[in-house]
C-alpha positions in Angstrom: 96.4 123.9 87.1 96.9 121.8 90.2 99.1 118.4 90.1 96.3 116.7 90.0 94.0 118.3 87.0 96.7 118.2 85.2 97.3 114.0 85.8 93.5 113.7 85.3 94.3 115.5 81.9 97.0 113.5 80.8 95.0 110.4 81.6 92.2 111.3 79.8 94.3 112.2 76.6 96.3 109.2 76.8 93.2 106.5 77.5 91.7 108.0 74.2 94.5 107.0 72.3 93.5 103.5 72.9 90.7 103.6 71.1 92.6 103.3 67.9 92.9 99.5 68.8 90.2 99.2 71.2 87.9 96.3 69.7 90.6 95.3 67.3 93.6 93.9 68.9 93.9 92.5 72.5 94.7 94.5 75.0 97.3 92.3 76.4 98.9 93.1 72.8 98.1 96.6 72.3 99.6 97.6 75.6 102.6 97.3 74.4 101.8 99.6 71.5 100.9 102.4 73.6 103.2 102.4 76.4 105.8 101.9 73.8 105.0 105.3 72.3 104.7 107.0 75.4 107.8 106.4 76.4 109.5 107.6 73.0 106.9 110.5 73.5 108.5 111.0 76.9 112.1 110.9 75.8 111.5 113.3 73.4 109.4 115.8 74.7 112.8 115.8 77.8 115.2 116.0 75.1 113.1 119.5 73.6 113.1 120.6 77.1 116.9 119.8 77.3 117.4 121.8 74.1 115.9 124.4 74.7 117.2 125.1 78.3 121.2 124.8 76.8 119.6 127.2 73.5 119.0 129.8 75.7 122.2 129.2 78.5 125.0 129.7 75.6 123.0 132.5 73.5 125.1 134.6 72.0 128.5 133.3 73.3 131.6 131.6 71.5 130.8 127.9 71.0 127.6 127.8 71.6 127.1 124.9 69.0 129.9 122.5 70.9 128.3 123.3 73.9 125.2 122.4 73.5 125.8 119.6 72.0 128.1 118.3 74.8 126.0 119.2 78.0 123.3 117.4 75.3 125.8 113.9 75.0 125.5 114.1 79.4 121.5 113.5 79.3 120.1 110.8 80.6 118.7 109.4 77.1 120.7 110.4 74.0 118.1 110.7 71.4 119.2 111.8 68.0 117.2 114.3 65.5 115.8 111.6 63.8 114.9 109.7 66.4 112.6 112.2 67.8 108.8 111.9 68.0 108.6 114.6 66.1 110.2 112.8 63.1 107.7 110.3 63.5 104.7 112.6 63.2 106.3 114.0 60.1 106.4 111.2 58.7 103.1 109.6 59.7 101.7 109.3 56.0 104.1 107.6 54.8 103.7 103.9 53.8 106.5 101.8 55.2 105.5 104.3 59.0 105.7 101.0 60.9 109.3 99.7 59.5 110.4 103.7 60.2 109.1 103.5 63.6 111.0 100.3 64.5 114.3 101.4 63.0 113.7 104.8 65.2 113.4 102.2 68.2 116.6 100.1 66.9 118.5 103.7 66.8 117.8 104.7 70.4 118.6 101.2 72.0 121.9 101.5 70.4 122.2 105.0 71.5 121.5 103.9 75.1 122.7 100.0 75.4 124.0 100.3 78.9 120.3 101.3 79.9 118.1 99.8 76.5 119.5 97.2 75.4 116.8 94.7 74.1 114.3 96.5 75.6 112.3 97.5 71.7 113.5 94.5 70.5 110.0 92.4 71.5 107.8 94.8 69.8 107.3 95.5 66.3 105.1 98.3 64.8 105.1 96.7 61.1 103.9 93.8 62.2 100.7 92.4 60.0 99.6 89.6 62.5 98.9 92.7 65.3 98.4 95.6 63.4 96.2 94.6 60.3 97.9 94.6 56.7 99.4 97.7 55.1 96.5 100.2 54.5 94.7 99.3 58.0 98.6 99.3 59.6 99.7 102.4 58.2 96.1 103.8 59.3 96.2 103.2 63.0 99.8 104.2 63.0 98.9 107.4 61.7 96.4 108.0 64.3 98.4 107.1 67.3 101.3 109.3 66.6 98.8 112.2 66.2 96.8 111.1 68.6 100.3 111.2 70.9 100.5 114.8 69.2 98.7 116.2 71.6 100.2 115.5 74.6 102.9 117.5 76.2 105.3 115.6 78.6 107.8 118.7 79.1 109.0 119.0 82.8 107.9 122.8 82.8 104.4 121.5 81.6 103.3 118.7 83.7 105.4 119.9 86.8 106.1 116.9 89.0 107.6 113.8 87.0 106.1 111.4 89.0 103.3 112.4 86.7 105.0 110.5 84.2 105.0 107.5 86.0 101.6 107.7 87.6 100.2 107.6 83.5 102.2 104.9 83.0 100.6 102.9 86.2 97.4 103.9 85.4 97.3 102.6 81.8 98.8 99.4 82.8 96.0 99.1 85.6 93.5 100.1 82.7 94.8 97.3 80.6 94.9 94.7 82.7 90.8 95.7 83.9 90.2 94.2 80.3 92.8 91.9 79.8 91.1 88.9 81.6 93.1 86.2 82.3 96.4 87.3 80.9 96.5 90.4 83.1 97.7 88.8 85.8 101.0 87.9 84.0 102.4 91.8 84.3 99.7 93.4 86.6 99.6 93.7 90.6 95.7 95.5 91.8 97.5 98.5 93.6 95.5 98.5 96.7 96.6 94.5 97.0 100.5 96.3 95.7 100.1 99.0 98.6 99.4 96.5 101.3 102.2 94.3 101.1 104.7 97.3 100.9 103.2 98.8 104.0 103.9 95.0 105.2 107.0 94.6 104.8 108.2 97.8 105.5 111.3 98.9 103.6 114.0 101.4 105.4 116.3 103.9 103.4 119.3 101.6 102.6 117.3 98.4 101.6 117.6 96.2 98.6 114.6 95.7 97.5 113.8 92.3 94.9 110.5 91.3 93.0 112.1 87.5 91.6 108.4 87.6 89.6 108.6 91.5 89.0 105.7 92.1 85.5 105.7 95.5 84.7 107.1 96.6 88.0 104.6 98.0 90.1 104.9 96.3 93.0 108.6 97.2 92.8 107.5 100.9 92.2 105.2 100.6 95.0 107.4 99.1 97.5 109.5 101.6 97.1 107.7 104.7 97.6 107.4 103.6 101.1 110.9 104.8 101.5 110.9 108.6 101.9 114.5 109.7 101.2 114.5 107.5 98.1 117.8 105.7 99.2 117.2 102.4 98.2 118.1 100.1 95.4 115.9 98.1 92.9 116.3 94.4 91.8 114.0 92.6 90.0 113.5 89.6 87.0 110.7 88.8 84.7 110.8 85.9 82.0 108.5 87.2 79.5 109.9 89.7 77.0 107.5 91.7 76.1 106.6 92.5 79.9 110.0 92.9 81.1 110.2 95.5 78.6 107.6 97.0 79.9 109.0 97.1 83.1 112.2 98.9 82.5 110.5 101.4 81.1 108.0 101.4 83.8 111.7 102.5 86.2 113.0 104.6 83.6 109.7 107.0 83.7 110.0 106.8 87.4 113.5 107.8 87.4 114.7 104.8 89.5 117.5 104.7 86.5 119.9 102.4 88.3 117.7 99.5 89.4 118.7 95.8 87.5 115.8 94.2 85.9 116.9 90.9 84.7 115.0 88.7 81.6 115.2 85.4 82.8 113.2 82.1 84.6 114.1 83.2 87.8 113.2 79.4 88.9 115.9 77.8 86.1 118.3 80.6 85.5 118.1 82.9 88.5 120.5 86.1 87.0 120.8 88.0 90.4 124.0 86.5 91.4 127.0 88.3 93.0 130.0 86.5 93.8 128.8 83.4 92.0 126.1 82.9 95.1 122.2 84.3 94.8 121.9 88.1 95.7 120.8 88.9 99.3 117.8 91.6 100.1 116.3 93.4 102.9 113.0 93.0 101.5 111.7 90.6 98.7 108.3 90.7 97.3 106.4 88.7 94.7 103.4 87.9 93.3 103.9 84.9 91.5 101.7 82.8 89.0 99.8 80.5 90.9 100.2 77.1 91.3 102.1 77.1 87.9 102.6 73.7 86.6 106.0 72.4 84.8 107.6 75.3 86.9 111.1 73.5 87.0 111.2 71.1 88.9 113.6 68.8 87.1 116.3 71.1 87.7 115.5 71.3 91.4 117.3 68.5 93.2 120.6 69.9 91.7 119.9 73.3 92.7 123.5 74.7 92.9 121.8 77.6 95.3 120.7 75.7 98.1 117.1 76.8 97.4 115.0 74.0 98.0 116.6 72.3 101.1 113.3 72.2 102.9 111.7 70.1 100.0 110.9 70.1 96.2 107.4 70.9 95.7 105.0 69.3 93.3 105.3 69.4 89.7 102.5 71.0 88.7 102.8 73.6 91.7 104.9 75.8 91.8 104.0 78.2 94.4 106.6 77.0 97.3 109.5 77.0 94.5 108.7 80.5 94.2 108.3 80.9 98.3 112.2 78.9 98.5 113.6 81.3 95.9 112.6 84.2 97.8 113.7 83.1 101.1 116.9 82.0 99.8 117.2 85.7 99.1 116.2 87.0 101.6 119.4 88.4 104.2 119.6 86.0 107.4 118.7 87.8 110.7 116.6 90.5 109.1 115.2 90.1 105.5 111.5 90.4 105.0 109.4 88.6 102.5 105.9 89.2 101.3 104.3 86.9 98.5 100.8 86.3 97.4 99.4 83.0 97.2 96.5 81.2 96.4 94.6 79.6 99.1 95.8 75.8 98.5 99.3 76.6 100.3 97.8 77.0 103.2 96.9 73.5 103.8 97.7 70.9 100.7 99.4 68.4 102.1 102.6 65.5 100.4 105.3 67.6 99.8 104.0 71.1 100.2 102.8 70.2 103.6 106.2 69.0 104.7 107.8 72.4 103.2 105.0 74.3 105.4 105.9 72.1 108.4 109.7 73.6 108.0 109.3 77.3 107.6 106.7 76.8 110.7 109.0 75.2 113.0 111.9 77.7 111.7 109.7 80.1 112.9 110.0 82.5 109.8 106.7 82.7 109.2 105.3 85.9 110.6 102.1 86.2 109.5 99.0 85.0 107.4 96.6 87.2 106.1 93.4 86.1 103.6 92.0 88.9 101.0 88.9 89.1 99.7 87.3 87.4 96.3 87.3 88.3 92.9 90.4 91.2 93.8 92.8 90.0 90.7 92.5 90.4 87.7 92.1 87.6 85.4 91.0 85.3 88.4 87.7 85.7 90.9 89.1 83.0 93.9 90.2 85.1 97.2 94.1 84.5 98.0 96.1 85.2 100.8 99.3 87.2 101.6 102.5 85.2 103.3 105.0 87.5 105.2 107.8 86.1 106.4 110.5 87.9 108.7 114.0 86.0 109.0 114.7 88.6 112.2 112.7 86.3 114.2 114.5 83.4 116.2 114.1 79.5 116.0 112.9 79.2 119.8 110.0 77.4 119.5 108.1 79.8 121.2 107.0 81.9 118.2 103.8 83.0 117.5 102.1 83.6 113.6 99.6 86.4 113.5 96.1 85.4 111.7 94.3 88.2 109.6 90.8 87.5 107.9 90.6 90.4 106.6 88.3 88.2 103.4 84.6 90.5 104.4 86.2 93.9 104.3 86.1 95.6 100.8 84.6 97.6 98.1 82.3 95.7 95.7 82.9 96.6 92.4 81.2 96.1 89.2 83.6 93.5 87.8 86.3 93.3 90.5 86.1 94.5 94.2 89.0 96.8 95.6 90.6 97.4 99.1 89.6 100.6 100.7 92.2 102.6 102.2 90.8 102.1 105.9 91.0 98.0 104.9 94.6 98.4 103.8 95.2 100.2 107.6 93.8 98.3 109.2 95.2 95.1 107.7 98.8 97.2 108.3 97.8 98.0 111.9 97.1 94.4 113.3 99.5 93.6 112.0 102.2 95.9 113.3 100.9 95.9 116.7 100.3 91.6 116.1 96.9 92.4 117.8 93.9 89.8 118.0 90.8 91.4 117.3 87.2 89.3 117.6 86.6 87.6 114.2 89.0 89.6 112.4 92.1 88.2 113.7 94.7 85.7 116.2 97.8 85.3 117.2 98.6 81.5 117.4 101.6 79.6 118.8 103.5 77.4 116.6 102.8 74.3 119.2 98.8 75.1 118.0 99.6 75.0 114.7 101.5 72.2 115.0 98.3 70.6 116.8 96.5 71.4 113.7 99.2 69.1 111.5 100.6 72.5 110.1 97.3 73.1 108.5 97.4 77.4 107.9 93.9 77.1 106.9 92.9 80.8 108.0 89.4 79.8 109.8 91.0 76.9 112.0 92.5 80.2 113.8 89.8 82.9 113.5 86.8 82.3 114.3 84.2 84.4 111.8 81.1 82.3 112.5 78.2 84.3 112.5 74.9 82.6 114.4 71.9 82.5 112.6 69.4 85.3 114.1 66.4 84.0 116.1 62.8 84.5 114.1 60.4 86.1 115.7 57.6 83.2 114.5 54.4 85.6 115.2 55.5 88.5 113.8 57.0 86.5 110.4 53.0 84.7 110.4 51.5 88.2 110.7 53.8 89.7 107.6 53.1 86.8 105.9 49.2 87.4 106.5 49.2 90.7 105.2 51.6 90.3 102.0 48.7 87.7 101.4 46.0 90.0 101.8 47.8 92.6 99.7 48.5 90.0 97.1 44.7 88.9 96.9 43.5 92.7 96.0 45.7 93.2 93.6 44.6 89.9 91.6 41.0 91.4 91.7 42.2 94.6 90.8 44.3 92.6 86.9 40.9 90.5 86.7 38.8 93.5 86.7 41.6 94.8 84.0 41.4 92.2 82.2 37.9 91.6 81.6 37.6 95.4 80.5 40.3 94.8 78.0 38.1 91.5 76.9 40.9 88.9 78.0 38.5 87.3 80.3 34.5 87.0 80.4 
């Protein structure tokens, strides 16, 4: 069975599972149930393999016991007998199954605190308000672990790991298709994900930060674009629950070592080294948008510097996240890539003035509008923002314009980026080409003309004339749609008097 049959296989199994909450419990709640369990499916099914692999190494030779045991206490997880999935499914009848499962939880975080600490701690499997009372509780509990059952996550069965990891992106991406508007608290589309990797173009050696990181995948995406896999991993998230989510989301893509920090990374920013904000090669983000009450009371006393362009609006918070990131970003070379909602592009007050300085710094590298009704949770069209800090304040730089808003695939409830919309977005922009009603390349003393205004059609022109009518031939079409029309009203009146409606 090839890699990929055997990832469709997996999926299949795993999205059936689902369907012991489907229709019950929302899935911005029930996600957590799932993943949850396939990661404690995952630990143990690597701990069997473990065992097994050490069982047959010392057969037959003095100690075999101690060393097992020993080369066991070197794993990456240490999961205990009765921790195990398979002490769960043993006990799946039982009627206190959702106060066993979170003690099992409980055990393996304090097995593992330098890697799991708090990270079971936001979940809880006996809980009545999510999982029904005890009969319809224990019921569904039941059913997932043998629904779980089935699946076989052992390296020598599924091959590649990244397998792993791909199930785990593909449920979160299933999840957030019907978890409306919360989705977009922990979900990046991954065509919109793949794009601004390609963007910002990570090399081996980078640090890579996500200040707004949800379950990770833009992280995850980011940095697959780095081949030998030398790169590190930064990354904070305020809500529980998702940043939970998210170090298992590393974990199961065996990017063991990056930090993901639980924190407002607006009021309590916890990448600090040396007391000052952490520096990166390449920050990305894809922040809430135009989140109100974001912080900005602790703004002017910002002990980091972050807002010395200007404080945005309180009930905006989209350039505080923008200032973070390029506080973050390493002078002479960091890139940045965030995802915004059309309105920073052109409000004006305080925003405007924080536009006007990035501009003028001649950070701003590039402007690119996406199409509508991409995100999930959220139908309005936004725009990416990258930002290079490589470039210099000579006041003859240029920012590239992409409109790249008409090229897509429609989808039933949410279009998608195609791979040839992704390259070409990624080509014109490499090669910061202007291509007729697709894109520009605009000098800042334009946009500066323009009051700062980043207002994508100002720069690219996609106006399409009207076609000419041919006036005869529309009055001779029109003719003989009437002519058609009139027979076919003496054909239903010859109907209808047959069938006695008429006389």
């Amino acid at each position: 069975m090839t890699d990929q049959h055997k990832r469709d296989a997996i999926f299949s199994k795993v999205w059936r599972v689902c369907d012991t909450f489907r229709g019950v419990i929302d899935p911005a709640q029930y996600k957590d149930y799932i993943l949850t369990m396939l990661f404690v499916k995952y630990l143990s099914d690597m701990r069997k393999s473990k065992l097994a692999e050490y069982e047959e190494k010392y057969a037959g030779k003095a100690n075999a016991e101690t060393r097992i045991k020993r080369d066991m206490d070197r794993e990456r997880f240490l999961v205990a007998e009765d921790c195990t999935f398979e002490f769960l499914f043993a006990h799946r009848s039982d009627n206190d199954i959702g106060q066993t499962i979170n003690i099992v939880l409980e055990k393996i975080e304090d097995a593992n605190k330098a890697k799991l600490h708090n990270v079971f701690r936001n979940i809880d499997f006996n809980s009545e308000a999510n999982l029904g009372q005890a009969r319809q509780r224990n019921m569904r509990l039941r059913t997932l672990l043998e629904d779980f059952n089935v699946l076989d996550l052992r390296p020598e069965q599924i091959g590649h790991m990244d397998i792993i990891g791909d199930v785990y992106e593909y449920l979160i991406a299933r999840f957030a298709s019907q978890a409306g508007k919360k989705a977009g608290e922990f979900y990046t589309p991954s065509e919109v994900s793949e794009t601004l990797a390609r963007l910002v173009d990570p090399k081996s050696g980078d640090r890579i930060c996500d200040p707004t990181c949800g379950s990770g995948s833009l992280l995850i995406r980011t940095s697959k674009q780095v081949k030998d896999r030398d790169f590190s991993l930064f990354g904070q998230e305020m809500n529980g629950s998702t940043w939970a989510l998210c170090k298992m989301n590393m974990f199961l893509h065996e990017v063991d070592a990056a930090r993901i920090e639980w924190e407002d990374t607006i009021r309590h920013p916890l990448l600090i080294e040396d007391d000052v904000l952490m520096k990166f090669n390449v920050v990305i983000a894809n922040p809430p948008f135009s989140l109100d009450k974001w912080g900005q009371d602790i703004a002017a006393g910002d002990r980091y510097g972050r807002f010395n362009r200007g404080i945005p609006p309180k009930s905006k918070g989209d350039w505080a996240f923008i200032s973070h990131m390029l506080a973050t970003a390493i002078v002479g070379e960091g890139r940045v890539g965030v995802v915004v909602p059309h309105g920073v592009l052109f409000r004006g007050g305080q925003e405007g003035k924080i536009r006007e300085s990035v501009i003028t710094e001649n950070i701003l590298s590039a402007v690119i509008g996406l199409p509508a009704n991409l995100f999930y949770g959220t139908g309005i069209p936004a725009a990416l923002l990258i930002f290079d800090k490589a470039r210099k304040p000579n006041g003859k730089g240029k920012v590239l314009f992409i409109d790249a808003s008409r090229e897509y695939a429609q989808g039933t409830n949410q279009n998608c980026l195609r791979p040839q919309d992704i390259d070409k977005i990624v080509d014109t922009y490499q090669k910061r080409k202007p291509i007729e009603k697709y894109s520009s390349v605009t000098s800042v003393k334009d946009i500066e003309a323009n009051e700062f205004n980043l207002n994508i059609p100002r720069y690219v022109d996609t106006f399409e004339p009207e076609p000419e009518i041919d006036i005869p031939a529309a009055q001779k079409e029109i003719e003989e749609i009437e002519e058609k029309l009139s027979v076919t009203r003496k054909k239903m009146n010859e109907y209808l008097k047959e069938l006695g409606f008429v006389e």
